[in-house]
C-alpha positions in Angstrom: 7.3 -40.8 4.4 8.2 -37.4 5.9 7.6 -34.2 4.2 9.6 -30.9 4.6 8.1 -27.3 4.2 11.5 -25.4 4.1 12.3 -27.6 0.5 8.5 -27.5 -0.9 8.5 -23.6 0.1 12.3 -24.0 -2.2 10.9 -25.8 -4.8 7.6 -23.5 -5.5 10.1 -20.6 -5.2 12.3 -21.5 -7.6 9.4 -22.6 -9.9 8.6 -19.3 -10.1 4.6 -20.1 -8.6 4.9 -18.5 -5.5 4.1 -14.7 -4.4 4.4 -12.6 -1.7 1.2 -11.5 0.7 0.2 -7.5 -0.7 1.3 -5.4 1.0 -1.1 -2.7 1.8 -2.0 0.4 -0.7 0.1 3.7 -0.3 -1.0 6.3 -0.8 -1.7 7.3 -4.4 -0.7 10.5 -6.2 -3.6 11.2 -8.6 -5.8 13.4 -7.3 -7.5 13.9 -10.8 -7.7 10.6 -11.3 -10.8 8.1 -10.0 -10.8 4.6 -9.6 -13.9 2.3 -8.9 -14.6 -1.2 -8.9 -18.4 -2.0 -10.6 -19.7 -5.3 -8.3 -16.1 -6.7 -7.3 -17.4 -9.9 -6.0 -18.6 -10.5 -9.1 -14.9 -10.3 -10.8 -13.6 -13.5 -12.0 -10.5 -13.5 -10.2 -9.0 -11.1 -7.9 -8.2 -12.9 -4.6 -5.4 -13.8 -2.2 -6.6 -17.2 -1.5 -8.8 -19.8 -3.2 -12.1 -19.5 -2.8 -12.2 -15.9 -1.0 -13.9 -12.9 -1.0 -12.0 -10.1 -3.5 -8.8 -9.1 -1.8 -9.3 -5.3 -0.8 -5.6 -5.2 -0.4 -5.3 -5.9 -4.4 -8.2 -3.6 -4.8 -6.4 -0.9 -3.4 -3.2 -1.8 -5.3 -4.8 -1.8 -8.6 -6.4 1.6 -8.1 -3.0 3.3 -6.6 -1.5 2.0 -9.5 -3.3 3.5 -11.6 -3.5 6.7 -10.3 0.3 6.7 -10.0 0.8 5.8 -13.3 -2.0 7.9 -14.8 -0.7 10.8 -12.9 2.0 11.7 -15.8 0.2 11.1 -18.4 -2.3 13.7 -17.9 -2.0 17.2 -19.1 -2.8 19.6 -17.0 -6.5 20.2 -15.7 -7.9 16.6 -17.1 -9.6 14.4 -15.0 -9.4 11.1 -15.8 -12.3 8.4 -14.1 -11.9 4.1 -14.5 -14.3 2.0 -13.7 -13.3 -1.4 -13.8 -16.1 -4.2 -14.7 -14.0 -7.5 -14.2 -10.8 -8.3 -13.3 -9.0 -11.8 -13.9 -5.4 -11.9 -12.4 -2.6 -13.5 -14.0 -2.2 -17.1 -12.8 -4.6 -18.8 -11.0 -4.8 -21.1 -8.0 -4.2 -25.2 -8.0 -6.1 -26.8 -5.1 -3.0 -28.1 -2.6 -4.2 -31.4 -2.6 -3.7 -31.5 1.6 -5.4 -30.0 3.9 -3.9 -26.8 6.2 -1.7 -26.4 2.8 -0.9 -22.8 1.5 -3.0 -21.4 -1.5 -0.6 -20.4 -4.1 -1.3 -19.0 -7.0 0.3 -20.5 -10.0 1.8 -18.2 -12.9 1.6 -19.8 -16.5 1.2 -19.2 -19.8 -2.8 -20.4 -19.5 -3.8 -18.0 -17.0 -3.9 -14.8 -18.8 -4.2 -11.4 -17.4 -7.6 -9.8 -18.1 -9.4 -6.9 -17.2 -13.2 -4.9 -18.5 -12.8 -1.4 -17.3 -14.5 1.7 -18.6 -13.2 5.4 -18.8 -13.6 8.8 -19.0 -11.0 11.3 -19.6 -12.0 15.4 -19.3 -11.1 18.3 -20.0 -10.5 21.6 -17.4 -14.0 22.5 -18.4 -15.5 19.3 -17.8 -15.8 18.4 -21.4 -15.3 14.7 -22.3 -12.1 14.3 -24.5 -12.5 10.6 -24.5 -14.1 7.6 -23.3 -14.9 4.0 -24.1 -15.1 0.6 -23.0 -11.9 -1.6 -23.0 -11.4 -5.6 -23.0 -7.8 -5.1 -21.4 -5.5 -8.9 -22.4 -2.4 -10.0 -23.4 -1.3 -13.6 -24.6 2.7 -12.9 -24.5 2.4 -11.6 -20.5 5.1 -13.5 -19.6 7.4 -12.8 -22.5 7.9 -9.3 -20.7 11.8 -9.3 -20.5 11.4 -6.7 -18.2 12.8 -7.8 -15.0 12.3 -4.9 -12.7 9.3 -5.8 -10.2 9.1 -9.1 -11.0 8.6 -9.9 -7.3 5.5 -7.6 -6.7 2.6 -10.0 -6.5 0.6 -8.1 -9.5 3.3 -7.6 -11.9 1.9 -8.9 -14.5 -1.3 -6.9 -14.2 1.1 -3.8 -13.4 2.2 -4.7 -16.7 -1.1 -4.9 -18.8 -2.1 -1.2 -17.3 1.3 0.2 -17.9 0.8 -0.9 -21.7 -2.6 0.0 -21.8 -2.4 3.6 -20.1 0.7 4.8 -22.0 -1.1 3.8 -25.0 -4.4 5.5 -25.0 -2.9 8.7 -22.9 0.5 9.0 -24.4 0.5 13.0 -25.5 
């Protein structure tokens, strides 16, 4: 039996399993804003591929992200520092089944978004305004009706910082 990519590349497009390669990180407005990653290889899911090491390219997305998003939350002279603990991207990846096959990560309902981070927010004087721990999940992600970025390969997890950030910095 002969196989052809160009219709199984069709059919895991139109399936809605299939992402694009990150592109790398630009650069990040945010200067008062710090994002770090406690033992990444450690996290529970945050690669490209099956089986890899953590994709510094979604590493780097993550933290620009936040430090975009942060950025106009802020008031003036805060500092705001994250420290994320674990991260466990939405969907996860099904072994192909053939060798030399493309990894692709699979979005459904099962594989949550998750994320652990810790964070500090100060003041102009250095004086901690707030800080805590947070269990970041949501069991509706892909209820989101929002359709803008749906391409981006972490839109999901765009989407859990967006609700998360504009909830516990809103002024």
């Amino acid at each position: 039996m002969k196989t052809y990519p160009s219709l199984l590349l069709a059919a895991a497009l139109l399936a809605g399993g299939c992402q694009t390669a990150p592109k790398p990180a630009a650069s990040a407005a945010g200067g008062n804003i710090t994002v770090t990653f406690q033992q990444p290889e450690k996290f529970t899911d945050v690669q490209e591929h099956f089986g890899s090491a953590p994709s510094q390219a979604y590493l780097d997305m993550i933290a620009d992200h936040v430090k975009q998003r942060a950025a106009g939350l802020l008031a003036d002279g805060q500092k705001l520092n994250v420290t994320f603990k674990n991260i466990d991207l939405a969907g996860d990846f099904e072994p192909a089944g053939r060798p030399g096959m493309e990894d692709v990560r699979l979005v459904k309902g099962i594989y949550l978004p998750r994320m652990s981070l810790h964070f500090a927010l100060t003041d102009a004087t250095g004086a901690v305004v707030r800080e805590g721990d947070r269990e970041l999940t949501d069991l509706n992600f892909q209820m989101n009706i929002n359709p803008i970025g749906r391409s981006e390969p972490l839109f999901y997890d765009y989407e859990l910082l967006n609700r998360w950030l504009e909830s516990e910095f809103k002024r």
